[in-house]
N, C-alpha and C positions, 0 to 999 in steps of 0.2 A: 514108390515114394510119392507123397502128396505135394502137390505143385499146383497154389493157392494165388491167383495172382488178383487185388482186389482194387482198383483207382481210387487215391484220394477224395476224390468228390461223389464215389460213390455211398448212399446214406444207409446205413445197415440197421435191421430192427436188433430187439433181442433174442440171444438164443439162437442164433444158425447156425448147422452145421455145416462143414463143406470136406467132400471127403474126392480124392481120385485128381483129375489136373483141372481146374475150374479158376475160370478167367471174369470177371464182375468192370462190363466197362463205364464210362465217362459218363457220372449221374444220374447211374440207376441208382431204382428206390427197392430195396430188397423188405419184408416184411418182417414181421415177429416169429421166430419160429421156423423160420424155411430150411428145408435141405436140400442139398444139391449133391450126388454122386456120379460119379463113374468121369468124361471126358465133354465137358460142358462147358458152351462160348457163351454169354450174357452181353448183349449189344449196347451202347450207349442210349439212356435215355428210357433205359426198359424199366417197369413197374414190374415185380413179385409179389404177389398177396401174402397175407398172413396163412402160416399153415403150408405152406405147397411144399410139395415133394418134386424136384426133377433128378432124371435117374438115365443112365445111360449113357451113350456119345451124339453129340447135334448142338448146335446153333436156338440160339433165339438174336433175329435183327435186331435191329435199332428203332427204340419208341413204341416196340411192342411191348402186350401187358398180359401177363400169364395170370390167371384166377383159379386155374385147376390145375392138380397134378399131372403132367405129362411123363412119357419113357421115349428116349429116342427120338427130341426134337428137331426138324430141321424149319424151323418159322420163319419166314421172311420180314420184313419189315413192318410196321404204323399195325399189327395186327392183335386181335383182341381174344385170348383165348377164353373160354367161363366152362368150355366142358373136355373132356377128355379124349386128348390126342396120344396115340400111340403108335410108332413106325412110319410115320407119314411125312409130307411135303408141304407144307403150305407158303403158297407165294405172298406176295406183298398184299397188306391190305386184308386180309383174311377176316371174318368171326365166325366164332366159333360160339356159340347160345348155352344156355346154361340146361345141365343134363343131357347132351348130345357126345357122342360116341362117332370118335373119327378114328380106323385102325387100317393102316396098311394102303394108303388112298393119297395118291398124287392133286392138289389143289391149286389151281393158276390166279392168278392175280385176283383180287378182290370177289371172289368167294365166299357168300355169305350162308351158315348151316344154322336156321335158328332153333330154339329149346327144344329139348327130347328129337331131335331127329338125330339118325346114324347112319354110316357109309362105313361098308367094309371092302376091301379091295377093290378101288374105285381109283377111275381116273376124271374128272370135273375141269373142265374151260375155264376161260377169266370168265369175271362180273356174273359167275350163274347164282344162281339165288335159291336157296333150298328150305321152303317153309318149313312152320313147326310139324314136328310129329313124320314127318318125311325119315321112307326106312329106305336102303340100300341094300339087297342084298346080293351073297357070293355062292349062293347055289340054287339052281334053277331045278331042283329035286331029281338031277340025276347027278350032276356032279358040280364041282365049285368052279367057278368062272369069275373072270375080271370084267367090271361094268364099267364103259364111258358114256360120258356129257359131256355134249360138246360145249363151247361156249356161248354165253348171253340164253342161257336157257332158264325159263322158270317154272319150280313144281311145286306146284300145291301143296295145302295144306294135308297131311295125312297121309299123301301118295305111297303107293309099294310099286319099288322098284326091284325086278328082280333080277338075279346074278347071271353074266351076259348080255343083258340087255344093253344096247347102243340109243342115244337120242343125239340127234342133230345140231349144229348149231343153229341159236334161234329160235326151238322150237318153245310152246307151253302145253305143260299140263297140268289140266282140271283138277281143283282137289277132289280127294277121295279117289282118283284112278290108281288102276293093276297095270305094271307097264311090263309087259314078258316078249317084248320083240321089240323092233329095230325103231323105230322114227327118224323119217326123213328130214334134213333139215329146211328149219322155217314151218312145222307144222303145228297145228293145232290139233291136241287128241282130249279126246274128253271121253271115258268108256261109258260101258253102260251102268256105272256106279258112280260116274261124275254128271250130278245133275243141276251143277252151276249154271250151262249154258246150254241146255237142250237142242236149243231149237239150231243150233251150229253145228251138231252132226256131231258123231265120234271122231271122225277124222275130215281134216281140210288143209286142205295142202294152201302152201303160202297164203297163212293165214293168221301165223303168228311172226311177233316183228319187236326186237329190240330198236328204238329209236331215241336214242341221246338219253339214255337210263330209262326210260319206260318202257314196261313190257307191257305188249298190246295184243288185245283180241283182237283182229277185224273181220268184220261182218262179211267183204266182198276181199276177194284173193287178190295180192299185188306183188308181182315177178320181182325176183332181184334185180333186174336189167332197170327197173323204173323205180324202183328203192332206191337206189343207185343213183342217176338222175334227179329226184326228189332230195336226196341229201345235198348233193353238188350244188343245185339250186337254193337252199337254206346259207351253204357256207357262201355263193355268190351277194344273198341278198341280203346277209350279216355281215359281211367282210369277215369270216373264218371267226369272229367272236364265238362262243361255244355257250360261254354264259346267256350272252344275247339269244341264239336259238334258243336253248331251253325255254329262259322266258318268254317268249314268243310261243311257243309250242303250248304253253300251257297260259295265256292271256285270253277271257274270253272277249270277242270284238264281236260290233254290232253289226257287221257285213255279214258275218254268220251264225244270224238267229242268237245274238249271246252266248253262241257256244265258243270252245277252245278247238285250235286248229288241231290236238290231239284226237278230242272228240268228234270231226270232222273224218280226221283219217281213218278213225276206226269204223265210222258209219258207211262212210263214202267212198272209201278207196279209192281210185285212181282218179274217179272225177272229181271228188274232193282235192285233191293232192294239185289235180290240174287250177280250180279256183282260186287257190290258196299261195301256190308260185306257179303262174302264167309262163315264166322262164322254161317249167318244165313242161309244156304243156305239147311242143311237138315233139320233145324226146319221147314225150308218150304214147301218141300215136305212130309213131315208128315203131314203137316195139308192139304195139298193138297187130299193127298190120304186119311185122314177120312173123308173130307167134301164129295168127292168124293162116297164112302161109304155110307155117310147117303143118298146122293143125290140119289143112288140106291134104298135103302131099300125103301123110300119113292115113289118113283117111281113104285113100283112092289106092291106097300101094297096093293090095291086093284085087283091086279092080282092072286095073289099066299095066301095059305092058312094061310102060315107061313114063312112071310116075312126074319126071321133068320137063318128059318134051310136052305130054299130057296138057302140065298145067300153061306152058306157053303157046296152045293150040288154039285158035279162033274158035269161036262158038258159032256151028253156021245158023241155027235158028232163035227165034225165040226173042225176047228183053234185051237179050245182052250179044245181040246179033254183033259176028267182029268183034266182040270182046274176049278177052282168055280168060279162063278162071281164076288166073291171078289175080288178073286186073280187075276183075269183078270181085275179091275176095277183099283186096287194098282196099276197094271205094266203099264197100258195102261191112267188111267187118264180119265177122266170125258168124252171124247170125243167117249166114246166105251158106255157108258150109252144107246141110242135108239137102240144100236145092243142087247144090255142085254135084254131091255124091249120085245124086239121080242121076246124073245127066252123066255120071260114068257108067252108071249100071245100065243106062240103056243106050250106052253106045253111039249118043247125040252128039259125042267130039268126038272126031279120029285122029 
């Protein structure tokens, strides 16, 4: 029996059908034409186009606005559908582009799929952003496999994604890239059919970077530990205003060259990041000089017996006469590293 339950104030076109248990809440706008079957919740404030078909059991939130025919909705809220969803999830905040093909594919918060791209058996992080013409797919030509992205990630224009494949949180890829394996997160991949940014290499590790909605290339790598840091310092130097960072982040000032502190970050990295908020400027050099550190010990581990007492061992000759190779590593910075390594392989510290 059909259990039609439709609110007053909601505004119906002509001509709808409604067939199975189908609920229409508090001032949605339903169009000319619409059907709706099977076991269907209609959220307050939701918009229906002219024409649509929804069909199945699922949810549409509240303030969402369906443009295309779906089966099987579960939509979360303020979301814009214009292409075709079926079996799937979409969180809050969603779009969905007009001619795109969403089936079987879990979406977190603010997920944006624009025109002609598709996701099959996928699972996608909050805020990642999937250009046009972006395919997904669920067989990697031996057998069909579930693909995730992580969050804050951006793919290019055209990219193929194929079934299995895993991407990180934070990372980009190039448009026109083949992505058939893993990516680390925070990376930048650019294959050898993404010829956007050449001269950046196929891959570079922390070298992509979600910051306050922009997705950034950077030229020079910047560690989490000082991403990290770098943000804490903005919310310090804005009192947690959000709006205020942003525009700040994108204000070009005459301290630097006209340019915008964005453009900085991506040129500059770390020493950019240090002119820009001074606050972060010795969290930087601390993480400098541990990374620096471990870069060492790992370098020497299969030289030396005992990689720790090693690096706390005096240096009896030389420059850094009575210095350890710590200590010489802190003052001097990563770029004294091949001189260290010498000095294990030829047995000048014991």
């Amino acid at each position: 029996m059909d259990s039609i339950r439709i609110d007053p104030s909601a505004k119906m076109g002509r001509c709808f059908e409604f067939e199975g248990e189908v609920t229409i809440g508090k001032n949605a706008l339903v169009g000319d034409g619409v059907k709706i079957s099977g076991k269907i919740s209609v959220g307050d404030n939701c918009k229906i186009g002219h024409h649509i078909e929804i069909t199945g059991a699922g949810y549409i939130g509240e303030s969402s606005e369906i443009r295309h025919d779906i089966h099987n909705p579960r939509i979360g809220k303020n979301c814009i559908v214009k292409g075709e969803v079926s079996g799937s999830v979409l969180g809050d905040g969603c779009e969905i582009g007009e001619n795109a093909q969403v089936e079987r594919c879990n979406l977190g918060t603010g997920v944006k799929m624009k025109h002609f791209s598709g996701a099959r058996d996928a699972d996608i992080g909050d805020f990642t952003n999937l250009s046009e013409g972006v395919t997904i797919a669920n067989y990697d030509g031996v057998e069909k496999k579930r693909t995730k992205i992580g969050a804050y990630v951006m793919i290019g224009v055209q990219t193929r994604i194929m079934g299995g494949a895993e991407i990180g949180d934070e990372c980009f890829v190039a448009d026109g890239a083949r992505v058939d394996g893993n990516l680390t997160p925070r990376m930048y991949f650019n294959s050898e059919k993404a010829l956007k940014h050449p001269e950046l290499g196929v891959y570079r590790d922390n070298c992509s970077w979600y910051l306050y909605g922009n997705f950034l290339v950077l030229k020079k790598a910047v560690g989490p530990k000082y991403r990290a840091e770098f943000v804490n310092a903005l919310i310090n130097k804005h009192y947690g205003n959000t709006d205020e960072i942003k525009k700040w982040l994108k204000t070009p000032t005459q301290a630097f060259g006209g340019k915008t502190p964005i453009q900085c970050v991506k040129e500059g990295g770390c020493d950019a990041m240090e002119e820009l908020c001074p606050d972060a400027a010795e969290a930087a050099k601390e993480a400098r000089k541990l990374a620096a550190i471990l870069k060492l010990k790992n370098a020497v581990a299969d030289l030396v017996e005992d990689p720790e007492y090693w690096m706390n061992t005096e240096i009896p000759t030389g420059p850094f006469f009575r210095q350890t190779p710590k200590e010489v590593v802190e003052t001097q910075g990563e770029k004294i590293i091949p001189l260290m390594v010498n000095f294990a392989k030829t047995k000048k510290i014991r």
